[in-house]
C-alpha positions in Angstrom: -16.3 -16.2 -20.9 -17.6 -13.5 -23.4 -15.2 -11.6 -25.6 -15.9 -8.6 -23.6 -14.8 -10.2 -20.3 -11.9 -11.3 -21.7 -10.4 -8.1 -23.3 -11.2 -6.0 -19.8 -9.3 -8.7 -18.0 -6.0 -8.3 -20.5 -6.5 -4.3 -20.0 -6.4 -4.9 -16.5 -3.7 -7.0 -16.3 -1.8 -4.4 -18.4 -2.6 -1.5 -15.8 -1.8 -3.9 -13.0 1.9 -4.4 -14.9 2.4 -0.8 -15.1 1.5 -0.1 -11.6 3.9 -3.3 -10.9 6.2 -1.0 -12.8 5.6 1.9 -11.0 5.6 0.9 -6.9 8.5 -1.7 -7.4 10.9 0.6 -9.6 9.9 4.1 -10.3 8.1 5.1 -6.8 10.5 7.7 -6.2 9.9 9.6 -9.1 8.5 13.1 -8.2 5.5 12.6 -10.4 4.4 9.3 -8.9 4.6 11.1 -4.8 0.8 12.0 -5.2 -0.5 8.9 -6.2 1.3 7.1 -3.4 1.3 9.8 -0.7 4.6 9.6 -0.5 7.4 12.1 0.4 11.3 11.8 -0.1 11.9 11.3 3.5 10.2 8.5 3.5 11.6 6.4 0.7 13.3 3.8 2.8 10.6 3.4 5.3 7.7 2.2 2.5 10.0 0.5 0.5 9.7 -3.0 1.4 6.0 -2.4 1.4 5.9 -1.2 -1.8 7.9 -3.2 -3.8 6.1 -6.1 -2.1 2.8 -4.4 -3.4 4.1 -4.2 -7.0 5.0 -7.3 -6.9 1.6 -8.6 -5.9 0.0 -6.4 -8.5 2.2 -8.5 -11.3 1.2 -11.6 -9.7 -2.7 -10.5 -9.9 -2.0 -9.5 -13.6 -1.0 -12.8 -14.1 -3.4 -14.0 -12.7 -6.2 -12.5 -15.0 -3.9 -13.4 -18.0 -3.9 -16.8 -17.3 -7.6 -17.2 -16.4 -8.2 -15.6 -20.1 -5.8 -18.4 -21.3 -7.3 -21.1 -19.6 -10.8 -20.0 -20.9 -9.6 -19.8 -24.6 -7.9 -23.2 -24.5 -10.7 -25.2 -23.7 -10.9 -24.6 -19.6 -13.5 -22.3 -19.4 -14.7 -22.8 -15.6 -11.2 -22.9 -14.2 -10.6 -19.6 -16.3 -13.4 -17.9 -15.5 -12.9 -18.9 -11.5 -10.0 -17.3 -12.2 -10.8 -14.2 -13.5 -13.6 -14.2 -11.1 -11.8 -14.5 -7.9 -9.0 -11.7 -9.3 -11.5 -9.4 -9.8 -13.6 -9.9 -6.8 -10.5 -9.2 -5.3 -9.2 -5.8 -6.7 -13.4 -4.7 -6.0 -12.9 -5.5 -2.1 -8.9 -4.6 -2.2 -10.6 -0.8 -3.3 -13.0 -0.8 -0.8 -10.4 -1.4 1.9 -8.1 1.6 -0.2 -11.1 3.8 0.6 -12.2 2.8 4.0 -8.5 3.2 4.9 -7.3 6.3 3.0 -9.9 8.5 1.9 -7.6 10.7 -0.1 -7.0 7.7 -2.4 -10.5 8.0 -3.9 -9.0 8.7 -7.4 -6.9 5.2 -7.1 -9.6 3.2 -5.6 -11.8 4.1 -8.5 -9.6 3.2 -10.7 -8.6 -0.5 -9.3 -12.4 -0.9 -8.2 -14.7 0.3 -10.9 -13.0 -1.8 -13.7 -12.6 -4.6 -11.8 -16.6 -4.7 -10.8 -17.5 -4.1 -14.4 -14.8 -7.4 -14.7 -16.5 -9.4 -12.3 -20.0 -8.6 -13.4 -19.2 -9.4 -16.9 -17.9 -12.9 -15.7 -20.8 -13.5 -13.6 -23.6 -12.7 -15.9 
């Protein structure tokens, strides 16, 4: 796995952490209600839905962290399935975000896009 593959999979897995951060603690934060399309009123009605997805976006994190690990220490085709799978993934996870909320274009971008360049670099 090249250098470049590896460092876009740890920035990754650092934006999926904070976004870990942000659905399972901090999603009722006024600032956040855009990016989720959320409102006050309905707090308790998404929130076992969205502290499941946060905690999903840690374990996909992880995921990528440990498939740079593996690759580094010797296991390069069990790290780079890995890292391949993950980010094959987050690209059809966007396209779902899109195809089911169009308003979301801004988030799917930002899940998708890197994770394509991830899986491209992975696969080339």
């Amino acid at each position: 796995m090249s250098t470049a593959a590896q460092a876009l999979a740890i920035a990754i897995a650092v934006m999926l952490g904070s976004v870990w951060l942000m659905e399972s603690f901090f999603y009722r934060h006024p600032r956040l209600y855009p990016m989720f399309l959320l409102e006050r009123r309905d707090f308790d009605a998404v929130r076992l839905w969205i502290v499941n997805l946060g905690f999903y976006n840690l374990t996909t994190g992880i995921a990528l962290a440990l498939g740079v690990v593996l690759a580094r220490t010797g296991h390069v085709p069990q790290g780079e399935a890995l890292v391949a799978f993950t980010a094959g993934q987050h690209v059809f996870l966007a396209l779902v975000l899109l195809a089911t909320e169009r308003r979301l274009w801004l988030n799917t971008l930002l899940e998708g896009v890197p994770a394509a360049v991830l899986l491209l670099l992975v696969l080339l």
